[in-house]
C-alpha positions in Angstrom: 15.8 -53.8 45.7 18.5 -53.5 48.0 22.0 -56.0 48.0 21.6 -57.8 51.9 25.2 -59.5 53.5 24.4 -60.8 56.7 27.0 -62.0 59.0 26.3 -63.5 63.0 25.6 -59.9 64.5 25.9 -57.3 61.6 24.0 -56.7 58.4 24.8 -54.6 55.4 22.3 -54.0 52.9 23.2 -51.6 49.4 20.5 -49.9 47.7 19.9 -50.5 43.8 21.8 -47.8 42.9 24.5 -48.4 45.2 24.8 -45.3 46.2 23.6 -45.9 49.7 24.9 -48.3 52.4 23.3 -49.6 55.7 24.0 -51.2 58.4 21.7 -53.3 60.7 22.8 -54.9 64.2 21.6 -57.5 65.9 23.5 -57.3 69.1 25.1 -54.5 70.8 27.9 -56.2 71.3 29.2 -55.1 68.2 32.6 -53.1 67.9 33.6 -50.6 65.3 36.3 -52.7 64.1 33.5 -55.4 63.0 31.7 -53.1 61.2 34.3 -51.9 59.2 35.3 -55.5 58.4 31.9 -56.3 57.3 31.7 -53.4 55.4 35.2 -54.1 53.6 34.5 -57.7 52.9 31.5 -57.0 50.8 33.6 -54.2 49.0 32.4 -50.6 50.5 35.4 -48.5 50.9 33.9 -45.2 49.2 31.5 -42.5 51.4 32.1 -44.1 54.6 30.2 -42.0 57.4 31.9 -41.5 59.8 29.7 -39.3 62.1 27.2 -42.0 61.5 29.7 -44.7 62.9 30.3 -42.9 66.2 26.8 -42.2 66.9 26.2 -46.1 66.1 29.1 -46.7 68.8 27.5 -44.2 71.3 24.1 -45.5 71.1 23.2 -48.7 69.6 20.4 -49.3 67.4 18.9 -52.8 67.1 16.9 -53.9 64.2 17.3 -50.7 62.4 18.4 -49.6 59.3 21.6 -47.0 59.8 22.9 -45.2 56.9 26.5 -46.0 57.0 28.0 -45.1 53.6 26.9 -42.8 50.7 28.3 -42.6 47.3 28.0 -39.1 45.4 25.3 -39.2 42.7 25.8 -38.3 39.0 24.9 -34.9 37.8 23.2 -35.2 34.2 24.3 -32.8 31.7 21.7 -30.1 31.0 20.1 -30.3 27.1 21.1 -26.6 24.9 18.2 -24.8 24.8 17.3 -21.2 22.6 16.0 -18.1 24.2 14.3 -16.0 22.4 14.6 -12.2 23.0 12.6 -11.4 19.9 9.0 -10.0 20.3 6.2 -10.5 18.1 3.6 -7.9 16.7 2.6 -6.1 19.6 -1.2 -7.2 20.4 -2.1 -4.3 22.9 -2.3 -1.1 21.0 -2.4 2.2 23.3 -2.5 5.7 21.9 0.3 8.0 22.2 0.5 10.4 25.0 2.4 14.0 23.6 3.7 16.3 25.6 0.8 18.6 25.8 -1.3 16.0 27.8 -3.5 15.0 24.6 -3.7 12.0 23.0 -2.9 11.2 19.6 -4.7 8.1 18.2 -3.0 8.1 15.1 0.4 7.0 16.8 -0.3 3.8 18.0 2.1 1.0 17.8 0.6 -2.1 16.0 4.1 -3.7 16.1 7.6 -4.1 17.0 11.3 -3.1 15.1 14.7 -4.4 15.4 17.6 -2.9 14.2 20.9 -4.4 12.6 22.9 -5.8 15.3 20.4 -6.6 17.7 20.3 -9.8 19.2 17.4 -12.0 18.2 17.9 -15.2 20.3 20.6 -16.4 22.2 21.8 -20.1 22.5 22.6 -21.5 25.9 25.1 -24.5 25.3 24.8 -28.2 26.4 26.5 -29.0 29.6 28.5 -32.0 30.4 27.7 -33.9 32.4 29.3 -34.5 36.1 30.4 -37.9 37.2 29.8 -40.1 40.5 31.1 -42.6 42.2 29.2 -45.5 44.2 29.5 -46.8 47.8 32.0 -49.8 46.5 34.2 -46.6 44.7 33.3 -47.3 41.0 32.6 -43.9 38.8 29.2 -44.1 37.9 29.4 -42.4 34.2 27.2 -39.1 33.9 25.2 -38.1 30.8 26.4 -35.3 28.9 23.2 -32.6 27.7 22.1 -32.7 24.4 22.9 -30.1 21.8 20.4 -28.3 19.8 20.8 -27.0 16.3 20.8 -22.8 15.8 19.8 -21.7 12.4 20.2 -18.3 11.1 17.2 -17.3 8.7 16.7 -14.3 6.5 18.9 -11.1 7.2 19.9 -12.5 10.6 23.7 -14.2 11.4 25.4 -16.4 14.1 27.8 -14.7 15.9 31.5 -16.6 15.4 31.2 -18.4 18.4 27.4 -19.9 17.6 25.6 -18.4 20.3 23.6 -15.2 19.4 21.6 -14.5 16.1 21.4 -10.9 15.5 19.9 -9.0 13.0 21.3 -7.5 10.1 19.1 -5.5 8.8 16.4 -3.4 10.1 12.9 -4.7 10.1 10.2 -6.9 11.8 11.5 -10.0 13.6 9.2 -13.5 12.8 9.9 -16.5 13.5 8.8 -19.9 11.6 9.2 -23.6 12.5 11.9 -22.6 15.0 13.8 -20.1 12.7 14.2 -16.0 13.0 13.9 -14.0 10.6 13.9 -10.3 9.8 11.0 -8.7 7.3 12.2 -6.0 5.3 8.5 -5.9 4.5 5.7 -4.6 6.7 2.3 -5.2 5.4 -1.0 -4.0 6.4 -3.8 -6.7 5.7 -6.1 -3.3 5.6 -6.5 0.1 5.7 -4.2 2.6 7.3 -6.6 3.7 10.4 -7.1 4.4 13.5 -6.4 0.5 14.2 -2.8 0.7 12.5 -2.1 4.0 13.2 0.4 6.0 11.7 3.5 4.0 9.8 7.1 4.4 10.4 9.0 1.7 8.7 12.9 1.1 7.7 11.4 -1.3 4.7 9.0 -2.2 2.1 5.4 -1.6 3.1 2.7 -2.8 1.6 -1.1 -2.0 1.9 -3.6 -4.3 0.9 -6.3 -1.4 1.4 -6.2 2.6 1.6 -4.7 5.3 3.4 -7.8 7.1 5.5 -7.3 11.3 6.3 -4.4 12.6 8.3 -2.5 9.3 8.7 1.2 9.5 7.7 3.2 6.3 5.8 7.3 6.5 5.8 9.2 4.0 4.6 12.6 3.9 3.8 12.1 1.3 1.3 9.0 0.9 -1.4 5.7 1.6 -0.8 2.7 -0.2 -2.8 -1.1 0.8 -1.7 -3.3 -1.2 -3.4 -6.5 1.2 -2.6 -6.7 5.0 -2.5 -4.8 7.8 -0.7 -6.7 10.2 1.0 -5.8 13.4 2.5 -2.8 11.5 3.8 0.9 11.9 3.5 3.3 9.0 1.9 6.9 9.3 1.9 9.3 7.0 0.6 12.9 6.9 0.3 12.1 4.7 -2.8 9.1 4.4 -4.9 5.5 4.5 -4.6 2.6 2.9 -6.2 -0.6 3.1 -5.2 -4.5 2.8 -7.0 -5.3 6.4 -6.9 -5.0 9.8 -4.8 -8.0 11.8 -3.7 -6.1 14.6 -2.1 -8.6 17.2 -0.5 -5.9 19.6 -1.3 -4.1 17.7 1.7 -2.3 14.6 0.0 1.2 14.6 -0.3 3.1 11.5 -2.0 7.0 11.7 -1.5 9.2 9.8 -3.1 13.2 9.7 -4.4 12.3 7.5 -7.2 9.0 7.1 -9.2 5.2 7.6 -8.4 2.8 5.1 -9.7 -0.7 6.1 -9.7 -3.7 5.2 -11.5 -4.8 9.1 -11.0 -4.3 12.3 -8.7 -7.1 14.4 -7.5 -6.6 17.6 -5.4 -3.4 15.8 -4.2 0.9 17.1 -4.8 3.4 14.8 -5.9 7.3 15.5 -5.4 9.5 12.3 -6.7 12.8 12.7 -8.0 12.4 10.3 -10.2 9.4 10.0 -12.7 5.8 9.9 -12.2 3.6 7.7 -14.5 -0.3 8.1 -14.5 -2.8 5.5 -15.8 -5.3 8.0 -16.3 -5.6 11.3 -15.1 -4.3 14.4 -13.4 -6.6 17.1 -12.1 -6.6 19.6 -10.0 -2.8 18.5 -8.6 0.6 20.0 -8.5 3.5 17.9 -9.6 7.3 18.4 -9.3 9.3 15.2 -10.6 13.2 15.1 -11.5 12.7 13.6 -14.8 9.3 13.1 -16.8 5.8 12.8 -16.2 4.0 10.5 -18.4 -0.4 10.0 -18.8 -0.8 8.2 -21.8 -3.4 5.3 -20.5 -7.0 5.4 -20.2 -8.4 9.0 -20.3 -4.5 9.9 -20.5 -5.6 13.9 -19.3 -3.6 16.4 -17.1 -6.4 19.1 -16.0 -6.2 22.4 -14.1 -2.4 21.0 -12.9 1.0 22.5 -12.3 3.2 20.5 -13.4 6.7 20.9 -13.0 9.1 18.2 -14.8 13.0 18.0 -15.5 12.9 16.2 -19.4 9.5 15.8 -20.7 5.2 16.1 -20.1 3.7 13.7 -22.0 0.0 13.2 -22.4 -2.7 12.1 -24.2 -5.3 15.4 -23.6 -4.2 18.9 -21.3 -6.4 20.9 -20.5 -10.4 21.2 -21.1 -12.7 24.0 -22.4 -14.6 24.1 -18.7 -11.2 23.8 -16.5 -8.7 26.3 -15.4 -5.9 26.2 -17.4 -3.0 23.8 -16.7 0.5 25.0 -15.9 3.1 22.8 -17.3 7.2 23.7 -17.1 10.0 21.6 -18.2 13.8 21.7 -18.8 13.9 22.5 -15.0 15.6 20.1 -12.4 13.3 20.9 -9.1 16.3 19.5 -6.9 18.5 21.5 -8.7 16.5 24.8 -8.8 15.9 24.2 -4.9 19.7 24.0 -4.6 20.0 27.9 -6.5 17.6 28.9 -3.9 18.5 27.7 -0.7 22.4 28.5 -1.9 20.9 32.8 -2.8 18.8 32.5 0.1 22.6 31.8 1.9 24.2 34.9 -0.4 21.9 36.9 0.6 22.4 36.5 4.3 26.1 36.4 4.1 26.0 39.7 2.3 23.8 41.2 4.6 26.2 40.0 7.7 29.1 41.6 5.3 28.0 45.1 5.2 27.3 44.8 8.8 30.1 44.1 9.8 32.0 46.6 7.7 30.1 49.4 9.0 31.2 48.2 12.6 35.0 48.0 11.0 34.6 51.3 9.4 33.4 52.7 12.7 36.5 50.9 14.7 38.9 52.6 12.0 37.3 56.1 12.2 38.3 55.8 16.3 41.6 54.6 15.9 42.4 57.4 13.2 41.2 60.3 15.8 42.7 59.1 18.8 45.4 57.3 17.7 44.9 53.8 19.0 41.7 52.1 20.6 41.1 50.7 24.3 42.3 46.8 24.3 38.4 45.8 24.5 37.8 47.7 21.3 41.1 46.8 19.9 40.3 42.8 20.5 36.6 43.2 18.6 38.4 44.9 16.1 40.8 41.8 15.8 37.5 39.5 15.7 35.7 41.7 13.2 38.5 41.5 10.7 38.2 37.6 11.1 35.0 37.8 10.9 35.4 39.8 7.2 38.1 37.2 5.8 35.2 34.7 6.3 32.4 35.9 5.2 34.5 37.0 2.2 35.6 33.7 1.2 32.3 31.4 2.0 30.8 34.2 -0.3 33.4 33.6 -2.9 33.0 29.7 -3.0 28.9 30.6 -3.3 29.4 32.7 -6.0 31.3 30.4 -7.7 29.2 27.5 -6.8 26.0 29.3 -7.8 27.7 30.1 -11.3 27.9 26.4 -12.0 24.5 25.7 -11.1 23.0 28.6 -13.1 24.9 27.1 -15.9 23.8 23.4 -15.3 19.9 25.1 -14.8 20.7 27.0 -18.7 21.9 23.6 -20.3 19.2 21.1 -19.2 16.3 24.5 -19.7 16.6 23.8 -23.9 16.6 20.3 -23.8 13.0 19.9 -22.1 9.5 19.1 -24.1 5.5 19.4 -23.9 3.8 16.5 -25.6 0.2 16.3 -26.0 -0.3 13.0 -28.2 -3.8 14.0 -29.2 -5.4 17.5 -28.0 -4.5 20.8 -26.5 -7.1 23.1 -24.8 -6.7 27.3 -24.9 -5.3 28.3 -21.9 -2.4 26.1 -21.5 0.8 27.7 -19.9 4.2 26.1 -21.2 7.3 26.9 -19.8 10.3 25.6 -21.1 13.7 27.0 -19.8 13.1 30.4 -19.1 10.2 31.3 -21.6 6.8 30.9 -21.7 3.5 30.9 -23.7 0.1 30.9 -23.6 -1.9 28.4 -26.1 -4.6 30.8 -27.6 -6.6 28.1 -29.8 -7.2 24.1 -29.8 -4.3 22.1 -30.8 -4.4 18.5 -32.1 -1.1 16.4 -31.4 1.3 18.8 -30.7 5.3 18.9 -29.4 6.2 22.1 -27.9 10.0 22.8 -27.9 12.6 25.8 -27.0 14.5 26.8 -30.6 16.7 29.8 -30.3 15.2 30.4 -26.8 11.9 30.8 -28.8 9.0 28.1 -27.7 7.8 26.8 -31.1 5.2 24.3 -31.5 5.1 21.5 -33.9 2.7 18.6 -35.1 4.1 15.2 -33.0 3.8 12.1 -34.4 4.5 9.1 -32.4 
């Protein structure tokens, strides 16, 4: 409803919200002076228009309505609000193009990564509100926006002043009843397929089925498989564990700490750590940094190499219809692929010495017949002697480092062991340190052991 205050030839009506004023006249015999009077006796003095005035003066309106004054509105505050910058599993799955043109189906992306420090959401802050003020110059009083609360969930943080949530670790962003959160822990309802394609994960994984042919899981955390490897390839920066491996001579589990398996079949297993079997190795090669141990269920290594830092130990090895097993302990395989990667680098280095000692040689021979050498030959002589110093000392520091590793490689050789808790098949090749032997007849529970760099077998008892 509008306020009306009518005098003899001029009315003034106010809107409800008094933010708009009006005047009416009913005569034209109406000065400016009368309208501003009846305008200041009912109390406008704010947002007086005075454009509107003149063009009343110039041309009188009778019976109408004339906006006369108008007060400035209020401006409410706007409420906080959350973006979210996140992105969920990604529910369009394409192939990957390479480079060649073809298509690899086994790359497709089933979902999306963040890293630490990215930013996860970002809070937008309440603003205040902005007053106004009404045709009769009283403030009207402006709402102020309302705030919102920002939580920080797992492995994600505020930033100091509140307004961003970034990661801090690497993994898959979710997000629950209005909180973020970053998995460390990508699992796979099912198998690893052509509908998952191939895993790349800075966490934990875990999959609920199997691993089909071909398909590749990295993790830099854990991995647990609850069905069975195929011809694939798992590598972990951690454990693994998984039901079983049925390699195809193709199967590869990696790990830097233990392996976990209920058995390997056709499959090679490389783990810094230890590798425990529930039942049975055949037809695999193993290389582990500290023992291997199959002393569940059928407890049998069969037609394996077996290569194992402190200890093999297993219930049977071998069988009187397999190949014979190969099984060699008191060897570190990280350290005896550090002696060969460090002669492979003597080697070279020694090779590059003589070369360039010949060309020295050569260089020397000149100077001696004529006395000096051209200042092109002169300056590759320079380089060449450089060149020596060099090669001389890298080759010194290898020597010497390669003499502590041989060392290390001869301590840890007598200290190894072969443990079969309750039979041995002929056949079986046991290498402990640097000597070997060949089992010639059936054994019942046996410890072989290196004495006086001898290999001597005697009866174990647990």
């Amino acid at each position: 409803m509008e306020e009306n205050k009518s005098f003899q030839k001029i009315e003034i009506r106010v809107d409800t919200n008094k933010l708009n004023a009006f005047v009416i006249l009913h005569s034209q015999d109406v000065s400016e002076e009368e309208i501003y009077a009846a305008l200041k006796s009912v109390g406008i003095k704010f947002g007086i228009l005075k454009e509107n005035m003149s063009k009343l003066m110039r041309n009188p309106v009778i019976e109408e309505p004339v906006l006369i004054a108008q007060g400035i509105p209020p401006v409410e505050g706007k409420d906080a609000f959350i973006e979210y910058t996140l992105k969920g599993e990604t529910k369009e799955k394409r192939p990957v193009m390479m480079e060649n043109g073809s298509v690899d189906y086994r790359e497709i992306k089933s979902y999306n990564l963040v890293s630490a420090g990215d930013v996860l959401a970002i809070k937008h802050p309440a603003t205040k509100g902005k007053n106004g003020t009404d045709v009769f110059g009283n403030e009207i009083v402006a709402k102020d926006g309302k705030d919102v609360k920002f939580f920080n969930g797992k492995n994600t943080k505020l930033s100091p002043d509140g307004t961003h949530l970034m990661a801090t670790k690497s993994g898959i962003p979710k997000m629950g009843n209005g909180i973020v959160e970053v998995s460390e822990v990508l699992e796979i309802k099912g198998d690893v397929d052509y509908s998952t394609g191939n895993i790349d994960f800075p966490g934990d994984v875990y999959i609920k089925g199997g691993v089909k042919p071909t398909f590749v899981v990295k993790a830099k955390g854990d991995v647990r498989i609850d069905g069975i490897v195929e011809a694939a390839t798992i590598q972990s920066e951690m454990s693994v564990e998984c039901h079983g491996v049925k390699g195809r001579n193709k199967g590869i589990i990696s790990a830097k700490k233990d392996v976990r398996v209920m058995f390997l079949e056709n499959a090679t297993v490389e783990c810094r750590g230890s590798l425990y079997v529930r039942d049975s190795i055949v037809n695999s090669v193993v290389r582990a940094g500290n023992f291997v141990e199959v002393v569940e269920g059928k407890g049998e290594i069969i037609s394996s190499d077996i290569v194992a830092k402190t200890m093999i130990i297993s219930k049977q090895i071998g069988s009187w219809v397999s190949a014979a097993a190969h099984l060699e302990v008191g060897v570190n395989p990280e350290l005896r692929d550090k002696i060969s990667e460090l002669s492979a680098k003597i080697y070279i280095d020694k090779e590059n010495l003589e070369k360039v000692m010949r060309l020295i040689k050569v260089l020397e021979e000149l100077k001696e017949k004529k006395g000096s050498l051209p200042p092109d030959k002169e300056e590759t002589y320079t380089k060449l002697k450089k060149t020596q110093y060099v090669l001389y000392q890298g080759l010194s520091k290898m020597m010497a480092e390669m003499k502590e590793l041989q060392k290390e490689s001869e301590i840890e050789s007598s200290k190894g062991s072969v443990v079969a808790t309750s039979k041995i098949y002929p056949g079986l090749e046991v290498k402990i340190g640097n000597v070997r032997l060949i089992v010639e007849k059936e054994m019942g529970p046996t410890k072989f052991v290196n004495k006086d760099g001898k290999i001597i077998a005697i009866p174990f008892t647990p």
